[in-house]
TORSE-48029 format. One line per field, with one value per residue (C-alpha): residue number from 1; residue in one letter; x, y, z. Coordinates in Angstrom, 3 decimals. Example, Ala and Ser with C-alpha at 12.3 -4.5 7.8 and 13.67 -1.06 7.14 Angstrom:
REM residues 2
nr = c(1; 2) .
rest = c(A; S) .
X = c(12.300; 13.670) .
Y = c(-4.500; -1.060) .
Z = c(7.800; 7.140) .
REM end
This chain:
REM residues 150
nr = c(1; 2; 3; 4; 5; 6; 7; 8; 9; 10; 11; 12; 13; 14; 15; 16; 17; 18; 19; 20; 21; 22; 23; 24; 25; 26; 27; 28; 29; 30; 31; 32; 33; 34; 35; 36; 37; 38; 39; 40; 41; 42; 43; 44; 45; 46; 47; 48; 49; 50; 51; 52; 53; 54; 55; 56; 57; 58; 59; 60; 61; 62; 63; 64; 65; 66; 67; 68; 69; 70; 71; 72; 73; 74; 75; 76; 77; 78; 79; 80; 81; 82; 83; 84; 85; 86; 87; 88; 89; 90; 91; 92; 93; 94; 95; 96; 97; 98; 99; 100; 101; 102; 103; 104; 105; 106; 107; 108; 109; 110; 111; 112; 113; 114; 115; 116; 117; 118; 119; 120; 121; 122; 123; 124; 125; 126; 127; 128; 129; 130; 131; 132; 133; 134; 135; 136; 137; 138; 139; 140; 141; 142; 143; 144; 145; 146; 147; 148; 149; 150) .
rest = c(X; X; X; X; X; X; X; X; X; X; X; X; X; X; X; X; X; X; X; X; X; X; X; X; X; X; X; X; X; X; X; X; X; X; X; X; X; X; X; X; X; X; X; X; X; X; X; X; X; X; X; X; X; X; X; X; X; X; X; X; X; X; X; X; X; X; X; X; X; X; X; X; X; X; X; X; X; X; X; X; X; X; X; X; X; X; X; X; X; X; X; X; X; X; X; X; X; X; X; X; X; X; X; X; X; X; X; X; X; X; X; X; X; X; X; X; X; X; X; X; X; X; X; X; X; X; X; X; X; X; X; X; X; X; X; X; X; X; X; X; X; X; X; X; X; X; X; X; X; X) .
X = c(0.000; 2.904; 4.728; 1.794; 0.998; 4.858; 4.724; 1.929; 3.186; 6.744; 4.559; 2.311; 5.314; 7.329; 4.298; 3.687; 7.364; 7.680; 4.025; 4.918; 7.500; 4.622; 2.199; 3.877; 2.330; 4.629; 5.078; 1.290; 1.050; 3.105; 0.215; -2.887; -6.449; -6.716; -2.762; -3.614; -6.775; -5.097; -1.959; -3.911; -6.022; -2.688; -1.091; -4.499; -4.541; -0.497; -1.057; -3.665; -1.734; 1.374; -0.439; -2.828; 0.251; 3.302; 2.981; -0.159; 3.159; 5.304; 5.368; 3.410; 6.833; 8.058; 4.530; 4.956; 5.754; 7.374; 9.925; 12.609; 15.403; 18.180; 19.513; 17.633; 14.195; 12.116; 10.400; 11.700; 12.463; 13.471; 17.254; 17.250; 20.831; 20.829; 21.576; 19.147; 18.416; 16.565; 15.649; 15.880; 12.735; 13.252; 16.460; 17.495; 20.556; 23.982; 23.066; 25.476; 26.621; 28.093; 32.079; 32.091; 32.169; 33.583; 37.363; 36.882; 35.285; 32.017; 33.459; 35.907; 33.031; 31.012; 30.998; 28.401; 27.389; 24.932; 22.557; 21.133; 17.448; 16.275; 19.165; 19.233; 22.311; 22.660; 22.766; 21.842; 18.289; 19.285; 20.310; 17.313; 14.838; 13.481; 12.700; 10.243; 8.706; 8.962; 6.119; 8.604; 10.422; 7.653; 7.692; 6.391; 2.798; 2.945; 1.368; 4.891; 8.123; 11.258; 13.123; 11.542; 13.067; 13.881) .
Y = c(0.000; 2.443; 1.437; 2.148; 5.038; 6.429; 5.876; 7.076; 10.486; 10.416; 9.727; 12.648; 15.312; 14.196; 15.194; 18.621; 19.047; 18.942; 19.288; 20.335; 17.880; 15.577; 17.058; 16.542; 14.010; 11.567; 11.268; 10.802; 7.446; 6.843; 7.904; 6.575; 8.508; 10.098; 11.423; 12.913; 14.467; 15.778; 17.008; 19.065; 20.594; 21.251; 23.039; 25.017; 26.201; 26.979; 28.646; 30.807; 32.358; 32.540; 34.563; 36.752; 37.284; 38.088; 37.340; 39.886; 42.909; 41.259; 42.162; 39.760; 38.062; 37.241; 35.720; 32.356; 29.320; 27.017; 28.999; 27.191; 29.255; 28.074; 25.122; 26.651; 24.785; 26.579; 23.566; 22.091; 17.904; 14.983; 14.482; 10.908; 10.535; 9.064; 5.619; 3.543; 0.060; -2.360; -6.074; -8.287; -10.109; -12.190; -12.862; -9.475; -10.763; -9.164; -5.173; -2.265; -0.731; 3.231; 2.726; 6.031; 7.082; 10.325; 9.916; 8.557; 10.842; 9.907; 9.213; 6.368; 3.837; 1.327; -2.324; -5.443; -6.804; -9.643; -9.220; -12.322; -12.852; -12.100; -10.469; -6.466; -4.233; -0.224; 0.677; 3.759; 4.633; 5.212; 1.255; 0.122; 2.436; 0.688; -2.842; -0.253; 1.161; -0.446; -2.598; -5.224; -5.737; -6.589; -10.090; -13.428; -12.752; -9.427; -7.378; -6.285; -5.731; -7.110; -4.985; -3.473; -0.227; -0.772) .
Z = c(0.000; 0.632; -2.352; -4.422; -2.600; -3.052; -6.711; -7.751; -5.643; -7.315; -10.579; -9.922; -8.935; -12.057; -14.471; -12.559; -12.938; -16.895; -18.183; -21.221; -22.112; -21.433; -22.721; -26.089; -28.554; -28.705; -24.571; -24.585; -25.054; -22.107; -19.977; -18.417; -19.443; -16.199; -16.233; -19.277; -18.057; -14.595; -16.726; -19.290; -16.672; -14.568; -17.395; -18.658; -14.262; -14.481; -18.175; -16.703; -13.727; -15.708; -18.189; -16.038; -13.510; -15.459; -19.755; -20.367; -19.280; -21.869; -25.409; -27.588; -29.152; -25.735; -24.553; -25.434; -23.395; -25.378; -27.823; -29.214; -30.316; -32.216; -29.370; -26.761; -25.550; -22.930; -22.320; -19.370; -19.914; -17.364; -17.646; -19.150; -18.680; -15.070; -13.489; -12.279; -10.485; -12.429; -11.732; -15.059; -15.138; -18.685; -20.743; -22.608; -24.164; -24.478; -24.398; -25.338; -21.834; -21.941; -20.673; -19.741; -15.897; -13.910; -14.768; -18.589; -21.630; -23.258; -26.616; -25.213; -26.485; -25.267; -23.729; -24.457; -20.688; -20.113; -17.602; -16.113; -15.353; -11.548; -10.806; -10.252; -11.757; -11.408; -15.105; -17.339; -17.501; -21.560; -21.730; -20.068; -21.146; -24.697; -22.487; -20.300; -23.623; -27.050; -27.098; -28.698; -25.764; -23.414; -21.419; -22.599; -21.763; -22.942; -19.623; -18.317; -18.901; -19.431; -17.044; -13.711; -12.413; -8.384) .
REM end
């Protein structure tokens, strides 16, 4: 019950946190009906005060909310380049491992690493992140995963 409870929480704060990157069509799918019904009415309430408080003194070119100027993004994102425990549930194979770590640069390459089934290894999120997705990693039955983030 706390588990759930602490998830769905985390869950909750990480959507208020980036509602735009969310709210974009292609993180969408990623969400339940009623996350996308409590994060569109989150960002219309934010929208609101942001514009009624502060962007209505702006001029009109500086008004918007999601600009993207040359390599700049106002839209705030999740940093996806993290490390993260996860519990192999079914055989993944050999995957491609990042070699780099504080001491080495990121262009030194990359390593193939097995990861055996029930065990749990800290690895990047990015190396893990297409078994939690990609609907052609899921498990045998199809209703979860490969890989379960601890």
């Amino acid at each position: 019950k706390y588990v759930l409870r602490d998830y769905l929480r985390i869950r909750l704060w990480k959507l208020q946190k980036y509602p735009q990157h969310y709210l974009e069509s292609k993180n969408l799918k990623l969400l339940s009906d009623a996350e996308r019904t409590f994060l569109r009415e989150h960002w219309h309430h934010k929208k609101q005060f942001f514009e009624s408080r502060m962007l209505s003194a702006l001029p009109p070119s500086k008004q918007s909310l999601d600009d993207k100027i040359d390599l700049l993004d106002m839209v705030r994102r999740p940093c996806l380049d993290k490390y993260t425990y996860a519990r192999i549930l079914e055989d993944v194979g050999d995957l491609e491992v990042p070699s780099a770590s504080l001491t080495q640069e990121p262009s030194q390459g990359s390593r193939r690493d097995s990861f055996q089934k029930g065990r749990t290894y800290l690895v990047h999120y990015g190396v893990i992140r297409p078994f939690l997705i990609e609907p052609e990693h899921a498990g045998e039955n199809q209703t979860y995963p490969k890989v379960d983030l601890v």
